[in-house]
Backbone as JSON Lines, residues from 0, in Angstrom:
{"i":0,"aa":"X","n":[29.42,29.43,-6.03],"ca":[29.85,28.52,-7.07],"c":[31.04,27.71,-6.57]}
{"i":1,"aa":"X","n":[31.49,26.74,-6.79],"ca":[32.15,25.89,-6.78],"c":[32.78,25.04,-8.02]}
{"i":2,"aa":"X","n":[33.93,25.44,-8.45],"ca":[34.65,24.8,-9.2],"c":[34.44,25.86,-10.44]}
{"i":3,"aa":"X","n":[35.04,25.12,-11.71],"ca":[34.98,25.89,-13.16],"c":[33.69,25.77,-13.65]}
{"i":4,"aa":"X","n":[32.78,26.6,-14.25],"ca":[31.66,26.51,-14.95],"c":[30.74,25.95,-14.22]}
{"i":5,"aa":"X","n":[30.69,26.08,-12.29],"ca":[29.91,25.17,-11.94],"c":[28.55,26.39,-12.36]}
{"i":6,"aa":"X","n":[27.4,25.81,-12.0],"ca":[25.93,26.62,-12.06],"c":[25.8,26.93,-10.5]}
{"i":7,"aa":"X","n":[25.36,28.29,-9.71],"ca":[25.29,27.97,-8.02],"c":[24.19,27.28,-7.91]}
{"i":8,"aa":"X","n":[24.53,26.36,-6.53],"ca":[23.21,25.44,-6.29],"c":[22.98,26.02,-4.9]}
{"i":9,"aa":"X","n":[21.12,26.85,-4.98],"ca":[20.66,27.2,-3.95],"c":[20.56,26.01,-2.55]}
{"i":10,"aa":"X","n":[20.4,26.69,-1.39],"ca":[20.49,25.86,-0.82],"c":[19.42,24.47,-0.59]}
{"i":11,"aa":"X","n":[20.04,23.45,-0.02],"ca":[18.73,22.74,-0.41],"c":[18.2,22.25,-1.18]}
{"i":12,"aa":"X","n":[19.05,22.31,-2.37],"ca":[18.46,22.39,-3.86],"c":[19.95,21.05,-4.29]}
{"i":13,"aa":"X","n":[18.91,20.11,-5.6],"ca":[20.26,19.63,-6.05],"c":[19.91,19.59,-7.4]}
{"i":14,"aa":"X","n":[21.03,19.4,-8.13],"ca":[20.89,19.3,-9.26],"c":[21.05,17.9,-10.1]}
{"i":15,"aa":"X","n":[20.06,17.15,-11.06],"ca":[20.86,16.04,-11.37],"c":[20.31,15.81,-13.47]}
{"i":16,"aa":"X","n":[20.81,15.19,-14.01],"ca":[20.47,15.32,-15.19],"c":[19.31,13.9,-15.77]}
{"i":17,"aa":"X","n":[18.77,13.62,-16.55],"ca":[18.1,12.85,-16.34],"c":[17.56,12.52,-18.03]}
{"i":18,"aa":"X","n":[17.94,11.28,-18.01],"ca":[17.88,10.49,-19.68],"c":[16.51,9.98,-20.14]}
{"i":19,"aa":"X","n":[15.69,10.41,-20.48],"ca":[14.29,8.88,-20.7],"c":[13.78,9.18,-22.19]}
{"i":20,"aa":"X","n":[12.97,8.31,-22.76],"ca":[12.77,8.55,-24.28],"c":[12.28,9.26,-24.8]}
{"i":21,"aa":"X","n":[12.27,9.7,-25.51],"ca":[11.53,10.95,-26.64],"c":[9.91,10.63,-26.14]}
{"i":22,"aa":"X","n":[9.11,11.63,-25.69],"ca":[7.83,11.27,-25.77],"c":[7.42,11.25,-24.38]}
{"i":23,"aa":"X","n":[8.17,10.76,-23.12],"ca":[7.92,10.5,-22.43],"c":[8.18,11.67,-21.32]}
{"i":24,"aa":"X","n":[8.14,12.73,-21.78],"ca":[8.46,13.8,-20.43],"c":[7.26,14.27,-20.46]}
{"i":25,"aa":"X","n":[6.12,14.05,-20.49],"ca":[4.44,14.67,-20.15],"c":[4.19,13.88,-19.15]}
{"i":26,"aa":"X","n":[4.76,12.45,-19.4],"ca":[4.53,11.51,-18.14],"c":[5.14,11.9,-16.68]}
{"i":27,"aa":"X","n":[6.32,12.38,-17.51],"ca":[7.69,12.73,-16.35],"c":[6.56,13.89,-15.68]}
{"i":28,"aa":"X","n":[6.64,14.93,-16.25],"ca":[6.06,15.85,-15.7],"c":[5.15,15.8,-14.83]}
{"i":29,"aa":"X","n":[3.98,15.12,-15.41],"ca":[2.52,14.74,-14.5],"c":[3.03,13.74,-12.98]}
{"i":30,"aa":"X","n":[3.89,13.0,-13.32],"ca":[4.33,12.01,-12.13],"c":[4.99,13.5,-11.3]}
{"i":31,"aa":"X","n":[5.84,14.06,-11.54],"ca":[6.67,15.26,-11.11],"c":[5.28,16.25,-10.35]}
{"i":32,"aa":"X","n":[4.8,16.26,-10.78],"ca":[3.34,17.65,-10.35],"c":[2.19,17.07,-9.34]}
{"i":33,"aa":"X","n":[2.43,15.89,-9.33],"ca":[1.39,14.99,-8.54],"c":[2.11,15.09,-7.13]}
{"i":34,"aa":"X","n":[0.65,14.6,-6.21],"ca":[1.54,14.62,-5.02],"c":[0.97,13.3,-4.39]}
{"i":35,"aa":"X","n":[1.52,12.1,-4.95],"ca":[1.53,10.69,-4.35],"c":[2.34,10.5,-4.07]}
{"i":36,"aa":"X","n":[3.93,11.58,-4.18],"ca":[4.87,10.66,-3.2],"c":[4.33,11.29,-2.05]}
{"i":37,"aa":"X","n":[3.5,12.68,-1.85],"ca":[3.79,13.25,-0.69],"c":[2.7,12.9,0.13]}
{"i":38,"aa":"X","n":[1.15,12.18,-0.39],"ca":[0.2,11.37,0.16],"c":[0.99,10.28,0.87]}
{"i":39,"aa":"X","n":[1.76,9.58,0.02],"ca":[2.36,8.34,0.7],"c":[3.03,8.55,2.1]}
{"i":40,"aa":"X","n":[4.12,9.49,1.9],"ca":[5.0,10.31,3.12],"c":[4.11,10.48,4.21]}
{"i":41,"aa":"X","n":[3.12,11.08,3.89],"ca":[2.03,11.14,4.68],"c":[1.15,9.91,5.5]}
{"i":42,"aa":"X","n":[1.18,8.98,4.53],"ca":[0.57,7.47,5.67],"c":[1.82,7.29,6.24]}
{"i":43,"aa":"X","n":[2.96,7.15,5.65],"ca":[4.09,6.23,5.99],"c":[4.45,6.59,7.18]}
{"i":44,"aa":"X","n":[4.23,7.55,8.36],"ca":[4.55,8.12,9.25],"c":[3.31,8.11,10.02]}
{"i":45,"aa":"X","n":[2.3,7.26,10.39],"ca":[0.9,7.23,10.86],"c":[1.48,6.59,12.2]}
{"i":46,"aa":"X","n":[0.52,7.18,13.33],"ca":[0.3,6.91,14.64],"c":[-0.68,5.32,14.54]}
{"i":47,"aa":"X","n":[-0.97,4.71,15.78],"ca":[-1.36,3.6,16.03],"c":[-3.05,4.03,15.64]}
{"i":48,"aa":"X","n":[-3.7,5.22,15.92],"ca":[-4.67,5.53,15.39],"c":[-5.19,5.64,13.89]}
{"i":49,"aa":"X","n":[-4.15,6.36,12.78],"ca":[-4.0,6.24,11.54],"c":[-3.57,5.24,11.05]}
{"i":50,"aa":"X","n":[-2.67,4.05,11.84],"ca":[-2.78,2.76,11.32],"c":[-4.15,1.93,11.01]}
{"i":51,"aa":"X","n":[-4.79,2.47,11.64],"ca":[-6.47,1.75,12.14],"c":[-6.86,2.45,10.98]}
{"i":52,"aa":"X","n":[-6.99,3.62,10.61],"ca":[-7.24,3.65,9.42],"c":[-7.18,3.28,8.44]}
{"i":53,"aa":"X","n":[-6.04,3.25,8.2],"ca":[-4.89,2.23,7.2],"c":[-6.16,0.77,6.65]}
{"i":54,"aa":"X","n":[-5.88,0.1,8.0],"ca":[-6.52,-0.95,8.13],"c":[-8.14,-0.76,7.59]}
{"i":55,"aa":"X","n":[-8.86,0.44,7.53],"ca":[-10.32,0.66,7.42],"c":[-10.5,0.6,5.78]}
{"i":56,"aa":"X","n":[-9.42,1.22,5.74],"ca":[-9.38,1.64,4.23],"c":[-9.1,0.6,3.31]}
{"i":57,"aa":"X","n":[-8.1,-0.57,3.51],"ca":[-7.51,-1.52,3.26],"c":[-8.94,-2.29,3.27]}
{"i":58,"aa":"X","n":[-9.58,-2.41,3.9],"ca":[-11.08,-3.62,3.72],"c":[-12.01,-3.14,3.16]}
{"i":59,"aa":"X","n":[-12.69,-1.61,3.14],"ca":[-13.0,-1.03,1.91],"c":[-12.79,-1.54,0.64]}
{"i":60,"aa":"X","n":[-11.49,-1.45,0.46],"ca":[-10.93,-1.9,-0.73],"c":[-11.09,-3.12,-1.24]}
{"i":61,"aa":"X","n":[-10.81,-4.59,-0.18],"ca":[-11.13,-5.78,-0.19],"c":[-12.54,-6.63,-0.82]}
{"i":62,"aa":"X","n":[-13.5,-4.98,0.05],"ca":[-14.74,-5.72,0.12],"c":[-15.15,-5.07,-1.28]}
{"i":63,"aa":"X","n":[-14.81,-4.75,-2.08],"ca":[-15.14,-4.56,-3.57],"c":[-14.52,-5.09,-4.78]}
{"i":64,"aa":"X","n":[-14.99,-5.48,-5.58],"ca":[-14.12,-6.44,-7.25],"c":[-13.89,-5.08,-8.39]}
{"i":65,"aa":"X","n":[-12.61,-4.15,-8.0],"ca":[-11.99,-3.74,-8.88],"c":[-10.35,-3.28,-8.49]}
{"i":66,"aa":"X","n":[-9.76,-2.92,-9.56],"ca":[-8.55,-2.47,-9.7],"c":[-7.42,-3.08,-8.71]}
{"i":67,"aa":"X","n":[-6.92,-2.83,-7.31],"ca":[-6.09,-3.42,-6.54],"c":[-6.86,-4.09,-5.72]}
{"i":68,"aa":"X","n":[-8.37,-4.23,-6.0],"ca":[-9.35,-5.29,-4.36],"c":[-8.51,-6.32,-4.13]}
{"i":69,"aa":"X","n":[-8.01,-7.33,-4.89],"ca":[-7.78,-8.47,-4.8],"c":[-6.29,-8.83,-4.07]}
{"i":70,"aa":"X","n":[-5.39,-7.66,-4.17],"ca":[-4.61,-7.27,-3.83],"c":[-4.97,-7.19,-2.07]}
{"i":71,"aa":"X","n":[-5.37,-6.03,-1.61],"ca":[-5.68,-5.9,-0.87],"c":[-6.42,-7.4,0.09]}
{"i":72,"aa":"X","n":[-7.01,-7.97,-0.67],"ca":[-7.9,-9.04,0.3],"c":[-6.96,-10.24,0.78]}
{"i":73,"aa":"X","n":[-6.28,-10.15,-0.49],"ca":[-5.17,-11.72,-0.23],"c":[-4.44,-11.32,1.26]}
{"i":74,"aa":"X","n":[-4.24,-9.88,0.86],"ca":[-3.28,-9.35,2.01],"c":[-3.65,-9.42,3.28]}
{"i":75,"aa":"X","n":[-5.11,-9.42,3.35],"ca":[-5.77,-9.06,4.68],"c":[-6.19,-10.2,5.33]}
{"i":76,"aa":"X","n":[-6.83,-11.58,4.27],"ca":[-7.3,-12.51,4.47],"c":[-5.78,-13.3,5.0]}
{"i":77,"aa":"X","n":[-4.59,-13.38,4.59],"ca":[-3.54,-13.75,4.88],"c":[-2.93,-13.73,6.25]}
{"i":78,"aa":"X","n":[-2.71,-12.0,6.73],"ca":[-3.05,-11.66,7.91],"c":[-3.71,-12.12,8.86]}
{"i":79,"aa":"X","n":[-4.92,-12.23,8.8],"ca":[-6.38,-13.09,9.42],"c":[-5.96,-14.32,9.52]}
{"i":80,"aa":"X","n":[-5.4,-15.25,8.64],"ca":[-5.46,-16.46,8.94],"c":[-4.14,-16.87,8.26]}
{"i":81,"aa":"X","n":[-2.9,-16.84,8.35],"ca":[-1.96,-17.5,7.4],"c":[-2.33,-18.82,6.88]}
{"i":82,"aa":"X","n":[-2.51,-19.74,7.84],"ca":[-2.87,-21.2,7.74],"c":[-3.65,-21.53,5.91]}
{"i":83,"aa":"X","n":[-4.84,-20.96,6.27],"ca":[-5.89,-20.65,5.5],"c":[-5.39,-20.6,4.22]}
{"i":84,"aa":"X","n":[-4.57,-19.02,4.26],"ca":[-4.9,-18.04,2.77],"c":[-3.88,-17.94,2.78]}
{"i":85,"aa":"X","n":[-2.78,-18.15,1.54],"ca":[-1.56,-17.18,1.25],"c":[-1.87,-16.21,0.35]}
{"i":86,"aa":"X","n":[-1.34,-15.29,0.87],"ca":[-0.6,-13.88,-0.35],"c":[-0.16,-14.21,-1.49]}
{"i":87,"aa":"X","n":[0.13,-13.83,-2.31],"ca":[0.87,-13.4,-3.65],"c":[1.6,-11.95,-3.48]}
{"i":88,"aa":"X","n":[2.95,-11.95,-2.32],"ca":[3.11,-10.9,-2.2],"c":[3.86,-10.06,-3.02]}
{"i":89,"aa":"X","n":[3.96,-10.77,-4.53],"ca":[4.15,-9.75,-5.56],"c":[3.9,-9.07,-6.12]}
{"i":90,"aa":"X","n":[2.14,-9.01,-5.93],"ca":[1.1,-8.38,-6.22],"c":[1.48,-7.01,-5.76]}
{"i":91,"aa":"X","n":[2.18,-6.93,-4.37],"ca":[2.03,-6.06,-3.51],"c":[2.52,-4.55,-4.85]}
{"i":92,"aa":"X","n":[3.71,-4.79,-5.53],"ca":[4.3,-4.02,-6.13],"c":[3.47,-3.4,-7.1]}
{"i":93,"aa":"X","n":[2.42,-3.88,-7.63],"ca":[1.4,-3.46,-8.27],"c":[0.31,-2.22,-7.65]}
{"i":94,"aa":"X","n":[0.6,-1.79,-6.66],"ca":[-0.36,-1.09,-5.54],"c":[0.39,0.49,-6.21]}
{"i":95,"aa":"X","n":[-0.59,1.66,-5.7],"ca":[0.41,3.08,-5.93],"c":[1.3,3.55,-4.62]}
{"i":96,"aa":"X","n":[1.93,3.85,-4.6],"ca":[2.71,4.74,-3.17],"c":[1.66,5.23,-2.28]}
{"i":97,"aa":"X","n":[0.55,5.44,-2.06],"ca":[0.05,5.73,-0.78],"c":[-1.09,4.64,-0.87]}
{"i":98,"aa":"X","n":[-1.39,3.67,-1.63],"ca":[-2.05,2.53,-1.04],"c":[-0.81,1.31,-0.4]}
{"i":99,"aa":"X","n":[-0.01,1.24,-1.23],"ca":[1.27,0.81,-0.38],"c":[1.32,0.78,0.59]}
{"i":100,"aa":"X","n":[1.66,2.17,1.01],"ca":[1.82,2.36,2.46],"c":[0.67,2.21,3.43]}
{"i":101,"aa":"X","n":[-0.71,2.61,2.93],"ca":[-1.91,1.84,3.81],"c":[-1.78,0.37,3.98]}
{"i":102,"aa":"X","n":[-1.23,-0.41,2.92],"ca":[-0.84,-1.83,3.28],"c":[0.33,-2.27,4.08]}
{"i":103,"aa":"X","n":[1.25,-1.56,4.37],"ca":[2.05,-1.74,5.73],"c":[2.11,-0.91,7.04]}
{"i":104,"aa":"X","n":[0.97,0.26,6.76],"ca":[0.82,0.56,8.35],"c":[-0.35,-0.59,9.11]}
{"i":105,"aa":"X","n":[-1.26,-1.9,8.06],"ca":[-1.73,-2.78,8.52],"c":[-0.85,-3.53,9.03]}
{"i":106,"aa":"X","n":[0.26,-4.13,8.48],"ca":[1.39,-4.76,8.66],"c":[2.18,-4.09,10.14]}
{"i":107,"aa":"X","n":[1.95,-2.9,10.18],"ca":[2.76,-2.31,10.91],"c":[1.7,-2.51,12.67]}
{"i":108,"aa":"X","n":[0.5,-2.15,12.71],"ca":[-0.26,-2.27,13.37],"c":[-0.42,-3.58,13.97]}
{"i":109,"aa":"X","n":[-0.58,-4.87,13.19],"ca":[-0.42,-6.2,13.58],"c":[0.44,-6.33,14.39]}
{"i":110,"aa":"X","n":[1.58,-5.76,13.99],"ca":[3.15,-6.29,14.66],"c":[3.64,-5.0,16.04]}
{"i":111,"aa":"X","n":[3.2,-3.84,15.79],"ca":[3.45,-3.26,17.08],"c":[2.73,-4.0,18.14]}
{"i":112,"aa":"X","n":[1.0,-4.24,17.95],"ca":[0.24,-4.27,18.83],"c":[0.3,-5.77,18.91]}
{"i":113,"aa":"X","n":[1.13,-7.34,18.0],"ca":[0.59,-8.15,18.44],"c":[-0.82,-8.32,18.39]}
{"i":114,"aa":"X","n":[-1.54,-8.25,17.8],"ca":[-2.82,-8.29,17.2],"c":[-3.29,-8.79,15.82]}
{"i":115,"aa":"X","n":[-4.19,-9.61,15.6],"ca":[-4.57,-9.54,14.23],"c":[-5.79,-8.79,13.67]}
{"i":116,"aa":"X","n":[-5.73,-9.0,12.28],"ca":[-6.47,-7.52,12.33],"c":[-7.43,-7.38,12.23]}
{"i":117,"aa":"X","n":[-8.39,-8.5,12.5],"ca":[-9.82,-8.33,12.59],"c":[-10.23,-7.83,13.98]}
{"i":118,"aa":"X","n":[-9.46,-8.11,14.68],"ca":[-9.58,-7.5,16.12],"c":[-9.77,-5.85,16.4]}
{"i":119,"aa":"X","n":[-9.84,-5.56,15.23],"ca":[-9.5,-3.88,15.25],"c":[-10.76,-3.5,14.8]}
{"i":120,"aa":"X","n":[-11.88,-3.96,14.51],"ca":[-13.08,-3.58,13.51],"c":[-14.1,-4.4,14.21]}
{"i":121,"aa":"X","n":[-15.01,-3.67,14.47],"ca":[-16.74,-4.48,14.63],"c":[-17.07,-5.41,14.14]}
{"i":122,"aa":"X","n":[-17.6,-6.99,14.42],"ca":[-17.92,-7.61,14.09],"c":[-16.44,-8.39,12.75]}
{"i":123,"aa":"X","n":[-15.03,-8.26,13.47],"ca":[-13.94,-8.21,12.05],"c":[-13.93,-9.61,11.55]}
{"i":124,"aa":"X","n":[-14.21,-10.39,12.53],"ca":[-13.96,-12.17,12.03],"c":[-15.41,-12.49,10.62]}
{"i":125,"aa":"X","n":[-16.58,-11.63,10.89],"ca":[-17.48,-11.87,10.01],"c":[-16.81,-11.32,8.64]}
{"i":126,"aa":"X","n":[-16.19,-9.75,9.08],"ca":[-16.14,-9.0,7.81],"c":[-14.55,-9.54,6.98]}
{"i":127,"aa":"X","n":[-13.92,-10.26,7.89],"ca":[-12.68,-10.83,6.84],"c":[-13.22,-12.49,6.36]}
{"i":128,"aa":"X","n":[-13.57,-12.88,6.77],"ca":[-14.56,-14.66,6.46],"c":[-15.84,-13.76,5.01]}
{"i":129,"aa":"X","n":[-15.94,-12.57,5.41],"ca":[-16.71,-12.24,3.86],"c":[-15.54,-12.25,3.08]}
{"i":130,"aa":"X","n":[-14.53,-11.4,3.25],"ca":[-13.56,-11.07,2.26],"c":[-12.77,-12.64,2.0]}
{"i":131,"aa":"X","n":[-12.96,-13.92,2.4],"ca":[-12.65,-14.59,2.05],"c":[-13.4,-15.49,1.19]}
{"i":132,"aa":"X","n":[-14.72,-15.16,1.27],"ca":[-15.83,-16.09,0.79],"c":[-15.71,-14.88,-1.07]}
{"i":133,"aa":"X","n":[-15.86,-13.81,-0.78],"ca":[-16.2,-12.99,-2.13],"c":[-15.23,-13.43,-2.95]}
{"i":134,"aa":"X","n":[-14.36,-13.22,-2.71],"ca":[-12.56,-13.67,-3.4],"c":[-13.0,-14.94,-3.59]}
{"i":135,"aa":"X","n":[-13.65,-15.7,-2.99],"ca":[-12.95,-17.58,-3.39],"c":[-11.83,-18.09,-2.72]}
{"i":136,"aa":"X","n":[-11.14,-17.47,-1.83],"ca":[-9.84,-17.71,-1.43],"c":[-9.74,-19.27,-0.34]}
{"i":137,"aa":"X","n":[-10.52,-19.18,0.2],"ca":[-10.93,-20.98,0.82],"c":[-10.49,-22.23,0.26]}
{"i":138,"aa":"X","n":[-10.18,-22.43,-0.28],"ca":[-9.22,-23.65,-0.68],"c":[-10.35,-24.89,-0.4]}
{"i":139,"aa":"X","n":[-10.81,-25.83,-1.2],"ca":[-11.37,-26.8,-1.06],"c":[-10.86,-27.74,-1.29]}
{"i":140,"aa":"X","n":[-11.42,-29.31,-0.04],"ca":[-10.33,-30.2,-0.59],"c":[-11.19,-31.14,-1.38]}
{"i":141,"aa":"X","n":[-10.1,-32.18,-1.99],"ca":[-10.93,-33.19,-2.92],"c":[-11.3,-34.51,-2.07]}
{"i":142,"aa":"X","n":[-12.07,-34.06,-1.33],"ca":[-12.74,-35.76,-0.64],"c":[-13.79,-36.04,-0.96]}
Protein backbone atom coordinates (compact mmCIF):
# COMPACT_ATOMS: atom_id res chain seq x y z
CA UNK A 1 0.00 0.00 0.00
CA UNK A 2 0.99 3.33 -0.50
CA UNK A 3 -0.24 6.32 1.15
CA UNK A 4 -3.58 6.71 3.53
CA UNK A 5 -6.53 4.50 2.55
CA UNK A 6 -4.67 3.58 -0.56
CA UNK A 7 -6.32 -0.06 -1.97
CA UNK A 8 -2.82 -2.40 -2.87
CA UNK A 9 -2.36 -2.39 -6.55
CA UNK A 10 -1.16 -5.88 -7.75
CA UNK A 11 1.48 -5.78 -9.90
CA UNK A 12 0.84 -4.83 -13.31
CA UNK A 13 -2.43 -3.94 -12.49
CA UNK A 14 -3.89 -0.27 -12.52
CA UNK A 15 -6.56 1.15 -11.21
CA UNK A 16 -8.77 3.95 -12.74
CA UNK A 17 -12.45 5.11 -12.12
CA UNK A 18 -14.70 5.57 -14.90
CA UNK A 19 -18.03 7.90 -15.50
CA UNK A 20 -20.60 6.91 -18.48
CA UNK A 21 -24.49 6.99 -18.37
CA UNK A 22 -26.93 5.02 -16.63
CA UNK A 23 -27.67 2.14 -19.01
CA UNK A 24 -24.69 1.95 -20.69
CA UNK A 25 -22.36 -0.51 -18.77
CA UNK A 26 -23.72 -3.85 -20.76
CA UNK A 27 -22.14 -2.02 -23.63
CA UNK A 28 -19.10 -1.22 -21.45
CA UNK A 29 -18.92 -4.69 -20.52
CA UNK A 30 -19.42 -6.52 -23.92
CA UNK A 31 -16.76 -3.94 -25.56
CA UNK A 32 -14.56 -4.95 -22.20
CA UNK A 33 -15.06 -9.03 -22.87
CA UNK A 34 -14.49 -8.86 -26.58
CA UNK A 35 -11.27 -9.33 -28.01
CA UNK A 36 -11.02 -6.70 -30.99
CA UNK A 37 -8.59 -4.75 -29.35
CA UNK A 38 -6.54 -7.90 -29.12
CA UNK A 39 -7.45 -9.13 -32.96
CA UNK A 40 -6.33 -5.68 -33.92
CA UNK A 41 -2.85 -5.91 -31.78
CA UNK A 42 -2.62 -8.84 -33.60
CA UNK A 43 -2.67 -7.42 -37.42
CA UNK A 44 -1.01 -4.29 -36.21
CA UNK A 45 2.30 -6.10 -35.77
CA UNK A 46 2.14 -8.27 -39.24
CA UNK A 47 5.27 -9.34 -41.19
CA UNK A 48 5.54 -8.40 -45.02
CA UNK A 49 3.74 -11.82 -45.51
CA UNK A 50 0.61 -10.97 -43.22
CA UNK A 51 0.61 -7.63 -44.81
CA UNK A 52 -0.29 -9.55 -48.09
CA UNK A 53 -2.90 -10.76 -46.28
CA UNK A 54 -4.04 -7.67 -45.01
CA UNK A 55 -4.17 -6.71 -48.58
CA UNK A 56 -6.26 -10.20 -49.56
CA UNK A 57 -8.67 -9.52 -47.15
CA UNK A 58 -9.04 -5.80 -47.84
CA UNK A 59 -10.31 -6.78 -51.69
CA UNK A 60 -12.52 -9.47 -50.44
CA UNK A 61 -14.11 -6.86 -48.81
CA UNK A 62 -14.05 -4.35 -51.83
CA UNK A 63 -15.29 -6.85 -54.14
CA UNK A 64 -18.68 -7.07 -52.26
CA UNK A 65 -21.74 -4.18 -51.62
CA UNK A 66 -22.09 -4.31 -47.84
CA UNK A 67 -21.27 -2.74 -44.52
CA UNK A 68 -17.46 -1.19 -44.78
CA UNK A 69 -17.03 -2.53 -48.90
CA UNK A 70 -17.05 0.88 -49.98
CA UNK A 71 -14.74 1.88 -47.52
CA UNK A 72 -12.39 -0.50 -48.29
CA UNK A 73 -12.54 -0.01 -52.27
CA UNK A 74 -12.11 3.83 -52.25
CA UNK A 75 -9.09 2.86 -50.23
CA UNK A 76 -7.69 0.37 -52.53
CA UNK A 77 -8.84 1.86 -55.81
CA UNK A 78 -7.00 5.14 -54.48
CA UNK A 79 -3.87 3.25 -53.81
CA UNK A 80 -4.03 1.72 -57.41
CA UNK A 81 -4.38 4.83 -59.02
CA UNK A 82 -4.39 8.25 -57.02
CA UNK A 83 -4.80 10.20 -60.29
CA UNK A 84 -8.04 8.35 -60.98
CA UNK A 85 -9.85 7.79 -57.57
CA UNK A 86 -9.75 9.75 -54.35
CA UNK A 87 -10.50 8.41 -50.88
CA UNK A 88 -12.82 9.83 -48.45
CA UNK A 89 -10.34 9.19 -45.84
CA UNK A 90 -12.84 9.86 -43.19
CA UNK A 91 -14.59 7.02 -43.89
CA UNK A 92 -11.55 5.35 -42.66
CA UNK A 93 -12.78 6.02 -38.90
CA UNK A 94 -15.88 4.20 -39.54
CA UNK A 95 -13.95 0.71 -39.96
CA UNK A 96 -13.60 -1.66 -36.43
CA UNK A 97 -9.99 -1.97 -34.83
CA UNK A 98 -8.87 -5.00 -36.65
CA UNK A 99 -10.27 -4.05 -40.09
CA UNK A 100 -8.43 -0.79 -39.46
CA UNK A 101 -5.50 -2.20 -39.05
CA UNK A 102 -5.89 -4.62 -42.23
CA UNK A 103 -6.24 -1.18 -43.93
CA UNK A 104 -2.81 0.09 -42.94
CA UNK A 105 -0.76 -2.98 -43.04
CA UNK A 106 -1.97 -2.33 -47.01
CA UNK A 107 -0.71 1.11 -46.51
CA UNK A 108 2.11 -0.27 -44.75
CA UNK A 109 3.07 -2.87 -47.48
CA UNK A 110 2.84 -0.24 -50.39
CA UNK A 111 5.31 1.93 -48.62
CA UNK A 112 7.89 -0.60 -47.19
CA UNK A 113 8.03 -2.41 -50.52
CA UNK A 114 7.49 0.67 -52.87
CA UNK A 115 4.92 -1.19 -54.64
CA UNK A 116 1.39 -0.75 -55.53
CA UNK A 117 -0.94 -3.00 -54.63
CA UNK A 118 -2.19 -4.70 -57.36
CA UNK A 119 1.18 -5.97 -57.90
CA UNK A 120 0.75 -8.29 -55.02
CA UNK A 121 -2.30 -10.46 -56.41
CA UNK A 122 -2.91 -12.50 -59.71
CA UNK A 123 -4.17 -10.93 -62.43
CA UNK A 124 -4.39 -7.38 -59.65
CA UNK A 125 -4.77 -4.58 -62.42
CA UNK A 126 -8.05 -6.64 -63.67
CA UNK A 127 -9.22 -7.28 -60.05
CA UNK A 128 -8.81 -3.45 -58.83
CA UNK A 129 -10.28 -1.88 -62.53
CA UNK A 130 -13.32 -4.41 -61.25
CA UNK A 131 -13.33 -2.78 -57.91
CA UNK A 132 -13.45 0.38 -59.72
CA UNK A 133 -16.07 -0.36 -62.29
CA UNK A 134 -18.58 -2.12 -59.32
CA UNK A 135 -18.25 1.07 -57.07
CA UNK A 136 -18.76 3.60 -60.04
CA UNK A 137 -15.70 5.28 -58.90
CA UNK A 138 -14.41 6.35 -62.66
CA UNK A 139 -15.29 9.74 -62.92
CA UNK A 140 -16.81 10.65 -66.32
CA UNK A 141 -16.25 13.64 -68.21
CA UNK A 142 -18.88 15.93 -69.84
CA UNK A 143 -17.81 16.01 -73.57
Amino acid sequence: MTGKNMLPVPPKMAIFSLTIEEGERAKLMAFMSSDSWERAENVRHATIQECTKSLEHCVRWAERDCGSSRVFAQFLASLYNGYRIKADVSDIGTLDPENFEHLMNVLRLCYMTQREPHTFIDNGSEVFEGIISLWGMEKKSND
